[in-house]
Backbone and ligand atoms as CSV (ligand in chain L), in Angstrom:
chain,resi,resn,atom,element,x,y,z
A,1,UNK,N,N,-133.513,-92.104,-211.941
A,1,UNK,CA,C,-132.099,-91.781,-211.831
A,1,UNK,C,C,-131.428,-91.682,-213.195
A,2,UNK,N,N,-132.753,-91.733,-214.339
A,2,UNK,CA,C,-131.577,-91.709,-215.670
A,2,UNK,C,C,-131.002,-90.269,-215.864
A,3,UNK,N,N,-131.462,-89.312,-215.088
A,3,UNK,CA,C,-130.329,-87.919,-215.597
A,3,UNK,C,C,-128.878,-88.117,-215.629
A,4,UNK,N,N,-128.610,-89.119,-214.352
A,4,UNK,CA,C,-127.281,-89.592,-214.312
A,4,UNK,C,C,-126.716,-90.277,-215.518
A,5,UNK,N,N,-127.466,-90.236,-216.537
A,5,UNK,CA,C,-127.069,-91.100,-217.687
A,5,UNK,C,C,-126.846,-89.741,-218.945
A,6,UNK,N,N,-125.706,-89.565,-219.434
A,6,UNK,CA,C,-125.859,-88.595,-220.405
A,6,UNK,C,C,-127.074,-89.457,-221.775
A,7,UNK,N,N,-127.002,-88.580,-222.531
A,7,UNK,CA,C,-127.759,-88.942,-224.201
A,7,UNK,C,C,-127.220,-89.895,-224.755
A,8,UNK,N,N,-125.790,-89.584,-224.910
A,8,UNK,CA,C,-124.777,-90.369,-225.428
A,8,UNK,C,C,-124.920,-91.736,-224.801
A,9,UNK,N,N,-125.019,-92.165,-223.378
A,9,UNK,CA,C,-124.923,-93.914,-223.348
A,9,UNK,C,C,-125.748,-93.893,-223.475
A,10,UNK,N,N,-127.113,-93.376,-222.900
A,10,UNK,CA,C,-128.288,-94.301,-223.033
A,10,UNK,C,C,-128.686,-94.480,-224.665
A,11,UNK,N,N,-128.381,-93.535,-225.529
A,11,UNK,CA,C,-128.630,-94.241,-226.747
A,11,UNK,C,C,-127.473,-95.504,-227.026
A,12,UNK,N,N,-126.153,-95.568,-226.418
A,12,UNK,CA,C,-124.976,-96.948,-226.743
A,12,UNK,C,C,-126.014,-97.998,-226.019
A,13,UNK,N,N,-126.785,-97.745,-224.383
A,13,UNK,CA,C,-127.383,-98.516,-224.181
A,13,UNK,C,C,-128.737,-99.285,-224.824
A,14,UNK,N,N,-129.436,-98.230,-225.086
A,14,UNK,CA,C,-130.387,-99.054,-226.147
A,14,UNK,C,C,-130.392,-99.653,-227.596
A,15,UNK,N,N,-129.278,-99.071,-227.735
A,15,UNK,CA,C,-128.391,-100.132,-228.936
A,15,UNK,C,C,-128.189,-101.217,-228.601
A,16,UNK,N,N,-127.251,-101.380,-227.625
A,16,UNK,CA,C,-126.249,-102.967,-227.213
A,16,UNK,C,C,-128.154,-103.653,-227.279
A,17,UNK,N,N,-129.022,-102.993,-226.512
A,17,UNK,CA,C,-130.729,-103.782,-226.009
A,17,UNK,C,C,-131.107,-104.181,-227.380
A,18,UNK,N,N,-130.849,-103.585,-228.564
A,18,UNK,CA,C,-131.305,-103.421,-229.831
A,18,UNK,C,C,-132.757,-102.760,-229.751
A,19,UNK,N,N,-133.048,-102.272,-228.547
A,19,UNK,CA,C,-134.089,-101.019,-228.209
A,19,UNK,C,C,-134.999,-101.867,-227.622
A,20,UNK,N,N,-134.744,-103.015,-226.785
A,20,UNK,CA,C,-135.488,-104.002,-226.302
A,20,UNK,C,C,-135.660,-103.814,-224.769
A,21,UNK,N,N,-136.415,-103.921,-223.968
A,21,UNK,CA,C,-136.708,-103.708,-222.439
A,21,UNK,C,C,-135.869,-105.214,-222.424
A,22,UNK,N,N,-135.074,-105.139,-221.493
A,22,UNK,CA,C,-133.808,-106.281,-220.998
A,22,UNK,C,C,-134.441,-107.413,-219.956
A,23,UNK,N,N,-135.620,-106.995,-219.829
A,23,UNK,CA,C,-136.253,-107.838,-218.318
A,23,UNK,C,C,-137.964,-108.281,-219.238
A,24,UNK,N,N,-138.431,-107.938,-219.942
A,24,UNK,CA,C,-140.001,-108.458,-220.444
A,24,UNK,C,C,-139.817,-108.482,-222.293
A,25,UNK,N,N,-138.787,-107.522,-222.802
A,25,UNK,CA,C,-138.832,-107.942,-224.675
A,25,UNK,C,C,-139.037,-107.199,-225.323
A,26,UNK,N,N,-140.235,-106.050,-224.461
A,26,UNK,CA,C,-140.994,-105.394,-225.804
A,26,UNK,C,C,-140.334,-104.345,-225.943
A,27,UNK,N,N,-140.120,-104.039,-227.431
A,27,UNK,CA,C,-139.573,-103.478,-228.314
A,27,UNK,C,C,-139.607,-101.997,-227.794
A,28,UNK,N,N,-139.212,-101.325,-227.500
A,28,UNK,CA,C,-139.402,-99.187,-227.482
A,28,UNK,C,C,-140.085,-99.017,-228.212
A,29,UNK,N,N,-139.951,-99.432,-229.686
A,29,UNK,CA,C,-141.402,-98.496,-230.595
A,29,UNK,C,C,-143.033,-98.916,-229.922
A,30,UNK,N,N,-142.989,-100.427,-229.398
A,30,UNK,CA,C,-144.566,-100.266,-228.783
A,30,UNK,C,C,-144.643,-100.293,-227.320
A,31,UNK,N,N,-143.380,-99.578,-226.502
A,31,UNK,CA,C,-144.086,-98.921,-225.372
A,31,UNK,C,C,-145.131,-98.022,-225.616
A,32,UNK,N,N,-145.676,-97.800,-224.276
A,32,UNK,CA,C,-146.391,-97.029,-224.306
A,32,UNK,C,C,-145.763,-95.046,-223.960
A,33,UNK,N,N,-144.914,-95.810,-222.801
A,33,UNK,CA,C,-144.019,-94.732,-222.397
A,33,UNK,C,C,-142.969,-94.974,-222.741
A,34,UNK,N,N,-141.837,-93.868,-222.567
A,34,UNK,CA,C,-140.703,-94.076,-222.834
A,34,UNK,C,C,-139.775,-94.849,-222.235
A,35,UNK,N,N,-138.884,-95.596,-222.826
A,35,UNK,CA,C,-137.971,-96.478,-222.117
A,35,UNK,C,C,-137.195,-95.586,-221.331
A,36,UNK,N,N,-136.355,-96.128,-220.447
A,36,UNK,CA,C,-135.521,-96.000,-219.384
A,36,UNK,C,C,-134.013,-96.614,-219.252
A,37,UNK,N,N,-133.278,-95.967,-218.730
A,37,UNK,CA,C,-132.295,-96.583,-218.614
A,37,UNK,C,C,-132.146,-96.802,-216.671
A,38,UNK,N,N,-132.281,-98.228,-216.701
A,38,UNK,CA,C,-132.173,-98.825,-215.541
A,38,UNK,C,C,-130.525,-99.232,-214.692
A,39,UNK,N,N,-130.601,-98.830,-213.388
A,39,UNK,CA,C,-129.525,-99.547,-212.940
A,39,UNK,C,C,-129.743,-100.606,-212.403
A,40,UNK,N,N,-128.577,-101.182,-212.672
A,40,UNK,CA,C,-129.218,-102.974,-212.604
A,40,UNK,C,C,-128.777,-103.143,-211.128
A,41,UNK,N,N,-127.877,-102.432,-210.092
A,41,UNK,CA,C,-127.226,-102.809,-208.678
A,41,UNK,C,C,-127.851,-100.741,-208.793
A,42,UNK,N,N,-129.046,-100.607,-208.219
A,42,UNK,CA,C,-129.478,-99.249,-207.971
A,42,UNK,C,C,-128.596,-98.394,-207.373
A,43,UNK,N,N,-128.270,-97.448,-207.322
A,43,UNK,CA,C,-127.485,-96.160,-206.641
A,43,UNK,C,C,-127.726,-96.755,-205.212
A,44,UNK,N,N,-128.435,-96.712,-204.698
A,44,UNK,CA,C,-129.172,-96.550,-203.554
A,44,UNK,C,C,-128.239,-97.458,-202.682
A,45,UNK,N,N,-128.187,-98.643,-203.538
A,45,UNK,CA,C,-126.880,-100.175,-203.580
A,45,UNK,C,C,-125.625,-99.765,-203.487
A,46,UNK,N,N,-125.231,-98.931,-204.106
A,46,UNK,CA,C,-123.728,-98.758,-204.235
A,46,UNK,C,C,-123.330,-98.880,-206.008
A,47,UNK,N,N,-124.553,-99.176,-206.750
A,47,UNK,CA,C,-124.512,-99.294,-208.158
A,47,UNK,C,C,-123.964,-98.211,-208.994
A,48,UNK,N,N,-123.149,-98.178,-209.834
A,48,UNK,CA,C,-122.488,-97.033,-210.358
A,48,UNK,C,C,-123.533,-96.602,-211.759
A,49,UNK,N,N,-123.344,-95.332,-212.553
A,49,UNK,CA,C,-123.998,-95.078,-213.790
A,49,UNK,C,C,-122.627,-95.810,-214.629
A,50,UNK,N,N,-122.646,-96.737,-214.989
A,50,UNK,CA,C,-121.395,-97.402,-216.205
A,50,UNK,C,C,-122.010,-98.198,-216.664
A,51,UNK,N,N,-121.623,-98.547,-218.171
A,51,UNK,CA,C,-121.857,-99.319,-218.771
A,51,UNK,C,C,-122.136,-101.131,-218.416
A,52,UNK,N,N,-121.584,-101.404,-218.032
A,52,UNK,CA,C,-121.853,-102.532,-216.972
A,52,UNK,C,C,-123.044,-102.690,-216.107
A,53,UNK,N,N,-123.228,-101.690,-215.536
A,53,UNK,CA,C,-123.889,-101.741,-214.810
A,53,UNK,C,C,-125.698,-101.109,-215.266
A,54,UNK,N,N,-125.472,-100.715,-216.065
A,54,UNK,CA,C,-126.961,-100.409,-216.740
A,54,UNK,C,C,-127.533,-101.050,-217.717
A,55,UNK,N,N,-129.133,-101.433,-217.700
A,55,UNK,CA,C,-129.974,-102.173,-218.666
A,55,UNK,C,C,-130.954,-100.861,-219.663
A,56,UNK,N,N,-131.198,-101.678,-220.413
A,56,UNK,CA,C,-132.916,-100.685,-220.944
A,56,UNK,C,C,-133.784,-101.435,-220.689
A,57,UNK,N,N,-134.665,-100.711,-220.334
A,57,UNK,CA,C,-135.956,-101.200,-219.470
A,57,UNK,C,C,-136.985,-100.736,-219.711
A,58,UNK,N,N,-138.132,-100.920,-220.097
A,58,UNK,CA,C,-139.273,-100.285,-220.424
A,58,UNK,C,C,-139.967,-99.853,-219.421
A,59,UNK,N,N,-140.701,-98.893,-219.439
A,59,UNK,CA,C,-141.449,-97.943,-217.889
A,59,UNK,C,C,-141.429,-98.440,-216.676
A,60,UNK,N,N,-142.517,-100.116,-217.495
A,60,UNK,CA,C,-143.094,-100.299,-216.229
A,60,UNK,C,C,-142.080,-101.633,-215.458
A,61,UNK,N,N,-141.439,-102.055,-216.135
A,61,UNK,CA,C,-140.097,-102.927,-215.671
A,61,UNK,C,C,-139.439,-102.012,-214.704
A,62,UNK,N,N,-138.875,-100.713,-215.446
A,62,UNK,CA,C,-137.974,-100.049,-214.357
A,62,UNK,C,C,-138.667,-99.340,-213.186
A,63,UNK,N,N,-140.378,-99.214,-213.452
A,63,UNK,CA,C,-140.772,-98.444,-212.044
A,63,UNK,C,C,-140.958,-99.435,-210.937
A,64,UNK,N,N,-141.538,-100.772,-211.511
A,64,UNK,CA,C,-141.824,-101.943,-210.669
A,64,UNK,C,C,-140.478,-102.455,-209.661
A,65,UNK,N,N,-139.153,-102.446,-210.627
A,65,UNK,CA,C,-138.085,-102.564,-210.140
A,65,UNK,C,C,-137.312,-101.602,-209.348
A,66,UNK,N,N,-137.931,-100.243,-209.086
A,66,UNK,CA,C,-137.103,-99.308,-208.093
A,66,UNK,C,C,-135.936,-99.441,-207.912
A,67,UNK,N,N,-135.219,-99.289,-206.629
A,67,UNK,CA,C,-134.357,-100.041,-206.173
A,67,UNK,C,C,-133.722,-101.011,-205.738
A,68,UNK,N,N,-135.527,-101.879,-206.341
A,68,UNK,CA,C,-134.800,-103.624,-205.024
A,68,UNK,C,C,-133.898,-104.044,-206.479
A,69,UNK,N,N,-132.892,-105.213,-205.540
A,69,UNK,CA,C,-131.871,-105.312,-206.228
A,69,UNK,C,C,-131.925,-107.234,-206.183
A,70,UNK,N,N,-133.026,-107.798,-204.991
A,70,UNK,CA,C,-133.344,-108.760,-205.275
A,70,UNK,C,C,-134.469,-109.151,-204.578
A,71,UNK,N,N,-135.120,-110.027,-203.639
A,71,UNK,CA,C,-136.508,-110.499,-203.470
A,71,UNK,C,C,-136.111,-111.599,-202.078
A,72,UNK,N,N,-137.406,-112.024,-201.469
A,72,UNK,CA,C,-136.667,-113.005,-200.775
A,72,UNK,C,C,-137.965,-114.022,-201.049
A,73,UNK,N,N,-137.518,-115.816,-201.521
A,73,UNK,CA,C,-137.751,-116.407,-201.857
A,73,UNK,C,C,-139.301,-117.176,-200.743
A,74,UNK,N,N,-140.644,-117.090,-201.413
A,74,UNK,CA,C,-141.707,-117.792,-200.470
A,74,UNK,C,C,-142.120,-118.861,-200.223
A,75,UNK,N,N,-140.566,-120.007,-201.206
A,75,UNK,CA,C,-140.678,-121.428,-200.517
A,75,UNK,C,C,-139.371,-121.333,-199.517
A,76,UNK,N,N,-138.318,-120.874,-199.303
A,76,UNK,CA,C,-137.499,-120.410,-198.787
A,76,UNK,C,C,-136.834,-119.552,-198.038
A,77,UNK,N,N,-137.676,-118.471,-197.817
A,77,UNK,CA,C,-137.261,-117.391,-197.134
A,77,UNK,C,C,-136.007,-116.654,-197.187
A,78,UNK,N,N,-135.661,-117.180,-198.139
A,78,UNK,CA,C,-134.120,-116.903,-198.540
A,78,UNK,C,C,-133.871,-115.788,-199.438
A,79,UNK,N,N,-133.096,-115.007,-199.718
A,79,UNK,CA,C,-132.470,-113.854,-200.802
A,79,UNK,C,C,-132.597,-114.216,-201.675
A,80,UNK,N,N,-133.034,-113.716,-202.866
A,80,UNK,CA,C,-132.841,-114.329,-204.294
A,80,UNK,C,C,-132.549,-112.916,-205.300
A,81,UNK,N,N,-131.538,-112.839,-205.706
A,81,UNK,CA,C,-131.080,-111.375,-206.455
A,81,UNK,C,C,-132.205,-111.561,-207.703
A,82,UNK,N,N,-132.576,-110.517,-208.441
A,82,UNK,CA,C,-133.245,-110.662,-209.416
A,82,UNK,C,C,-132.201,-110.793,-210.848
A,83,UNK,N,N,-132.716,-110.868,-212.438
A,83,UNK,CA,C,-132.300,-111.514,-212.904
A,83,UNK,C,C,-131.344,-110.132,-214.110
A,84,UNK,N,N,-130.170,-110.401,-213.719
A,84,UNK,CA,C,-129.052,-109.378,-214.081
A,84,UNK,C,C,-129.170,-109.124,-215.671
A,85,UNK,N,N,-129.272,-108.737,-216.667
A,85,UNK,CA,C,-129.295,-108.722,-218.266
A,85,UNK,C,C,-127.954,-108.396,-218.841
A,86,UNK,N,N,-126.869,-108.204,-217.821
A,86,UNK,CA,C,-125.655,-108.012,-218.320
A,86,UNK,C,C,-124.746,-109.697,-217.745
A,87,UNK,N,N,-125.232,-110.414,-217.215
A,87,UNK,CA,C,-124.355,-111.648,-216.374
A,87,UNK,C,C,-124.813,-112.732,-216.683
A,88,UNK,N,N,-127.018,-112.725,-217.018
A,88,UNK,CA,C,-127.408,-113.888,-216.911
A,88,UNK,C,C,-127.937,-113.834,-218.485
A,89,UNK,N,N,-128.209,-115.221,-219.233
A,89,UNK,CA,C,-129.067,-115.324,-220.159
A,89,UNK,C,C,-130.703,-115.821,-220.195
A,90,UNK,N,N,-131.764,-114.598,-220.767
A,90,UNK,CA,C,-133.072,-114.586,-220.628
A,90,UNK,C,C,-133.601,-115.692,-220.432
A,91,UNK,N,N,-133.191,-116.782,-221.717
A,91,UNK,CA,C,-133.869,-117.807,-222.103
A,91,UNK,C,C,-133.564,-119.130,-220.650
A,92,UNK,N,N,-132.235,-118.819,-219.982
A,92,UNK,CA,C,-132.891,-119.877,-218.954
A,92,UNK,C,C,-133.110,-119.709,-217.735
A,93,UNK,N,N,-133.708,-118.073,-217.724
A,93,UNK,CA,C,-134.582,-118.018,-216.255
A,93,UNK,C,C,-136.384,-117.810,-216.912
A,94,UNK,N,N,-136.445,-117.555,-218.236
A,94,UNK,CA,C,-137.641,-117.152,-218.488
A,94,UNK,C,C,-138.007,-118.046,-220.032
A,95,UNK,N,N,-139.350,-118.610,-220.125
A,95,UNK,CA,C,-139.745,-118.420,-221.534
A,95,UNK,C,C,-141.296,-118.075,-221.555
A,96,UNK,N,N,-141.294,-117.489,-223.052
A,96,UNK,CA,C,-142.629,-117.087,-223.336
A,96,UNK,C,C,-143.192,-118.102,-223.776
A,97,UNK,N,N,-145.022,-117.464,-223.102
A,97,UNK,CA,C,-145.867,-118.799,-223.818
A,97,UNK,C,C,-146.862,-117.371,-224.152
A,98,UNK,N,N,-147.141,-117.388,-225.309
A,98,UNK,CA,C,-147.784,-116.085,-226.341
A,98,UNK,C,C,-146.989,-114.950,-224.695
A,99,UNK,N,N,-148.391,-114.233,-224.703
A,99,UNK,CA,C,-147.805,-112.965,-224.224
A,99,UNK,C,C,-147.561,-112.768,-222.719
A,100,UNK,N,N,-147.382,-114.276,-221.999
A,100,UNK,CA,C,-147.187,-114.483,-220.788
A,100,UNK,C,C,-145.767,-114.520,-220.700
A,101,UNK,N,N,-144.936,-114.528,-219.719
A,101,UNK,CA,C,-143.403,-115.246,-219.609
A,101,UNK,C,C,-143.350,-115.873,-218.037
A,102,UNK,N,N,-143.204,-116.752,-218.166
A,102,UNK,CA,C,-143.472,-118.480,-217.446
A,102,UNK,C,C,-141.939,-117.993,-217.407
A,103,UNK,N,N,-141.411,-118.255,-215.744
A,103,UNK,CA,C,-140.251,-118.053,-215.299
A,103,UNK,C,C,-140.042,-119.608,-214.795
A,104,UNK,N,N,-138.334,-120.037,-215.373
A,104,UNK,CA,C,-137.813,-121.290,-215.225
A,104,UNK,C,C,-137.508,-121.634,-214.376
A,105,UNK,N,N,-136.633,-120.143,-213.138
A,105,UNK,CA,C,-135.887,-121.065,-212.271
A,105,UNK,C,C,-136.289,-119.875,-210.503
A,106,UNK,N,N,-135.913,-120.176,-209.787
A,106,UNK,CA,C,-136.786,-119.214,-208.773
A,106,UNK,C,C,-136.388,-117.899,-209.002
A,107,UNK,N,N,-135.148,-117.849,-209.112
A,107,UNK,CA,C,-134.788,-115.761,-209.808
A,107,UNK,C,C,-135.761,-115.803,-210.224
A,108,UNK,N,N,-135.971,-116.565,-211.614
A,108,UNK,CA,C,-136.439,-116.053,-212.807
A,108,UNK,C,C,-138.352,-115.841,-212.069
A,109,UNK,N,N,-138.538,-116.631,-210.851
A,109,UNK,CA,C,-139.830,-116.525,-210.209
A,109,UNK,C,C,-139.965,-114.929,-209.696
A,110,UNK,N,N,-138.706,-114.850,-208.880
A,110,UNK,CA,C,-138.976,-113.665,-208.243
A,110,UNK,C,C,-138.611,-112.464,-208.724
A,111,UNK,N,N,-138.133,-112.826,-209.684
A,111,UNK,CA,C,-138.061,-111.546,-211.301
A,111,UNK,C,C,-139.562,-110.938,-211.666
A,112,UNK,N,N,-139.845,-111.944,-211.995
A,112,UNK,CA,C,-141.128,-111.918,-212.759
A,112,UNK,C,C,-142.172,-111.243,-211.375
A,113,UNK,N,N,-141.970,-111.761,-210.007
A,113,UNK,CA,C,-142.758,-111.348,-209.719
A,113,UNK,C,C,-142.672,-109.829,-209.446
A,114,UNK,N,N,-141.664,-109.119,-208.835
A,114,UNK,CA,C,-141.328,-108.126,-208.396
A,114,UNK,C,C,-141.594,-107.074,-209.612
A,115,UNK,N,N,-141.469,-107.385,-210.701
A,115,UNK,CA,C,-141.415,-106.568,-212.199
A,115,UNK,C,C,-142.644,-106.644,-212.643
A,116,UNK,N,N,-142.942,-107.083,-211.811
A,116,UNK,CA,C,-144.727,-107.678,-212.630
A,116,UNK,C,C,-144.945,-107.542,-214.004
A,117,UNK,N,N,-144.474,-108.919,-214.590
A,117,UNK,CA,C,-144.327,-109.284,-216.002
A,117,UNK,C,C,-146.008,-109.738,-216.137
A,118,UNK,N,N,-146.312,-110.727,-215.537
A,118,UNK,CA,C,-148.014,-110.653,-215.738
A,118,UNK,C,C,-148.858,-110.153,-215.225
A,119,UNK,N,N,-148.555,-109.175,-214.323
A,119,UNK,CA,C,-149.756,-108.238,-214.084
A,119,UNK,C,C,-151.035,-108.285,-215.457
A,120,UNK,N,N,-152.002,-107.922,-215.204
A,120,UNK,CA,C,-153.170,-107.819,-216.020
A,120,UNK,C,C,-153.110,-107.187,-217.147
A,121,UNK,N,N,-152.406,-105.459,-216.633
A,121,UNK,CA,C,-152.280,-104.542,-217.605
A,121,UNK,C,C,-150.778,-105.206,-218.402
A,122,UNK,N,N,-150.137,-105.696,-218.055
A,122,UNK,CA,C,-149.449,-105.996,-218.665
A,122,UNK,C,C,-149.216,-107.256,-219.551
A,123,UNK,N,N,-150.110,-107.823,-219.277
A,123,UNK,CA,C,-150.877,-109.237,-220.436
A,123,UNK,C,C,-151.440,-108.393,-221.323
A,124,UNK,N,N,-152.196,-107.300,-221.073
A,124,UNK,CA,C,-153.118,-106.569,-221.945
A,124,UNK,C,C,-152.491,-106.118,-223.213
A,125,UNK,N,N,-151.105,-105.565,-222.759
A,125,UNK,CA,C,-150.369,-104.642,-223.766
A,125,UNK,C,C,-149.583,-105.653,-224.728
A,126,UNK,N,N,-148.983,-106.600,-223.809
A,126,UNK,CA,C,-148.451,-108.091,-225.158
A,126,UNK,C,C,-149.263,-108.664,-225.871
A,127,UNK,N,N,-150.655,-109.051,-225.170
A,127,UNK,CA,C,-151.224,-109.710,-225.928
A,127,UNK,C,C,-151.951,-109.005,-227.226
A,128,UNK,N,N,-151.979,-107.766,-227.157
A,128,UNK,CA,C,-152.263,-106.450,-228.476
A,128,UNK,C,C,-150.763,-106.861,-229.346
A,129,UNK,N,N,-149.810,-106.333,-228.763
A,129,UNK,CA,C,-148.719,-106.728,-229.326
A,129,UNK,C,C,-148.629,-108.008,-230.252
A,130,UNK,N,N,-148.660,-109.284,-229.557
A,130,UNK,CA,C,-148.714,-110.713,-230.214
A,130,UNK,C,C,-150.111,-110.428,-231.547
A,131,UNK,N,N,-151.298,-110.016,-231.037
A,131,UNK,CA,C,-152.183,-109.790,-232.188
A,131,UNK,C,C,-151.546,-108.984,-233.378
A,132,UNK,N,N,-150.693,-107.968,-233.455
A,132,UNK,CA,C,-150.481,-107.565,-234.872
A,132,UNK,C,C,-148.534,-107.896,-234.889
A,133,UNK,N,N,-148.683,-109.073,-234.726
A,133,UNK,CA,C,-147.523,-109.494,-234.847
A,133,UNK,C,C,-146.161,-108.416,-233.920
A,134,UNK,N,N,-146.021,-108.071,-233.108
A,134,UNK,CA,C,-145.028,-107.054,-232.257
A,134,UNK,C,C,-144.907,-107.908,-231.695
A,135,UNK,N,N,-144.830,-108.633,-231.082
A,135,UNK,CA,C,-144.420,-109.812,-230.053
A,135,UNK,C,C,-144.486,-111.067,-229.981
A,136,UNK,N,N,-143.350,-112.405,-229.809
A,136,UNK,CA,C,-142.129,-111.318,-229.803
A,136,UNK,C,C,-141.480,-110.691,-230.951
A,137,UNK,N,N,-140.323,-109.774,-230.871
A,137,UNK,CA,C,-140.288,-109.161,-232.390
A,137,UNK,C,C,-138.930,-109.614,-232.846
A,138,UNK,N,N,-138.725,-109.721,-234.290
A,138,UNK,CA,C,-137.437,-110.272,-234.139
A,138,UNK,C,C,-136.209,-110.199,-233.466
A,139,UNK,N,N,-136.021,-109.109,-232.981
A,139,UNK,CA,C,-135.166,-108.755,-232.178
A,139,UNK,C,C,-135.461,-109.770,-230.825
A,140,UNK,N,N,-136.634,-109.581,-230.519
A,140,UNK,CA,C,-136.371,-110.649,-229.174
A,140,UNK,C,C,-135.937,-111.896,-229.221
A,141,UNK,N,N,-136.848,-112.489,-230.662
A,141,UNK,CA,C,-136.376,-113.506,-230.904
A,141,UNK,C,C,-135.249,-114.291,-230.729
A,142,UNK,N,N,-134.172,-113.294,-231.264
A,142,UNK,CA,C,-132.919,-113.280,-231.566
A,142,UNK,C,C,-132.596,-113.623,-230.018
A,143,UNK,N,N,-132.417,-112.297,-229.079
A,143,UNK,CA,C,-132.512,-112.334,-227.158
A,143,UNK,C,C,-132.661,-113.541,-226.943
A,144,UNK,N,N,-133.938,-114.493,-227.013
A,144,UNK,CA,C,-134.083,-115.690,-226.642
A,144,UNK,C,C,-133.581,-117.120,-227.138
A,145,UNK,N,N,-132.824,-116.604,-228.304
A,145,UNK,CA,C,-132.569,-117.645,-228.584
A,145,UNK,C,C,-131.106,-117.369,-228.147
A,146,UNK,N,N,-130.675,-116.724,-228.118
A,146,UNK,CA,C,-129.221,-116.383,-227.735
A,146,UNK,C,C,-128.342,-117.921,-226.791
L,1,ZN,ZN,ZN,-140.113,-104.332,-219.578
C-alpha cells in the first residue's frame, strides 16, 4: 500500500526512522530489499496514509505484518495489539541479545511472533550483520536506548 505514500513522506518517514526498520533495527543500507513504508492501523483497519500513522519497516517486517493490526494471546486467548513505533518505546517491549530480540512483555511476544523477528532466515541476516559490526548500528543504539 506504499503508492499511497508520495516520495516526499516516505523519505520525512525514513528520516524521523533515521532509515531504521521501526519493528527489528536493521539499518536500510543492509536490507536486503527495499524498505517500506508501513501502516501501523492498516487501510484495511480504517488506518489513514498520515504521518502518525506510518512506520519504516524493512521487507520482511512489513510483509510478515500485512494487515494484522494485533494477535491473540496463547496463554490467554485474549487480543493483544502489536507493538505501535509511533506510541510505544522499543526498549521495553523488546531487547537484543546479539542478533536475536528476546521480547519483554506479551505485545512485545506477539510482535515478535507475528513479524517473525527470529525466524531462521532472519537470525541469518543479523547475525552477518553483528559479524561486520552492522548490528546493532549506532543509530539503533541510540532507538534502544531512548
Ligand atoms: Zn524489520
Amino acid at each position: 500500500m506504499s503508492s499511497l505514500v508520495s516520495d516526499d513522506l516516505r523519505e520525512r518517514v525514513a528520516r524521523r526512522a533515521d532509515h531504521l526498520c521501526e519493528y527489528c533495527l536493521v539499518h536500510e543500507q543492509d536490507g536486503f530489499l527495499s524498505f517500506q513504508v508501513d501502516h501501523i492501523i492498516s487501510l484495511k483497519h480504517g488506518g489513514r496514509s498520515e504521518w502518525e500513522n506510518l512506520a519504516f519497516a524493512c521487507a520482511f517486517c512489513n510483509r510478515r505484518k500485512g494487515s494484522d493490526v494485533g494477535t491473540v494471546s496463547p496463554a490467554t486467548g485474549h487480543f493483544l495489539r502489536l507493538f505501535n513505533p509511533r506510541t510505544d518505546i522499543w526498549s521495553e517491549h523488546f531487547r537484543l541479545a546479539g542478533a536475536r530480540i528476546d521480547a519483554l512483555t506479551e505485545m512485545g511476544a506477539g510482535t515478535a511472533r507475528i513479524l517473525g523477528f527470529n525466524d531462521s532466515d532472519r537470525l541469518l541476516e543479523r547475525h552477518s550483520l553483528v559479524a561486520v559490526g552492522r548490528y546493532p548500528t549506532l543509530e539503533a543504539l541510540a532507538q534502544i536506548r531512548v
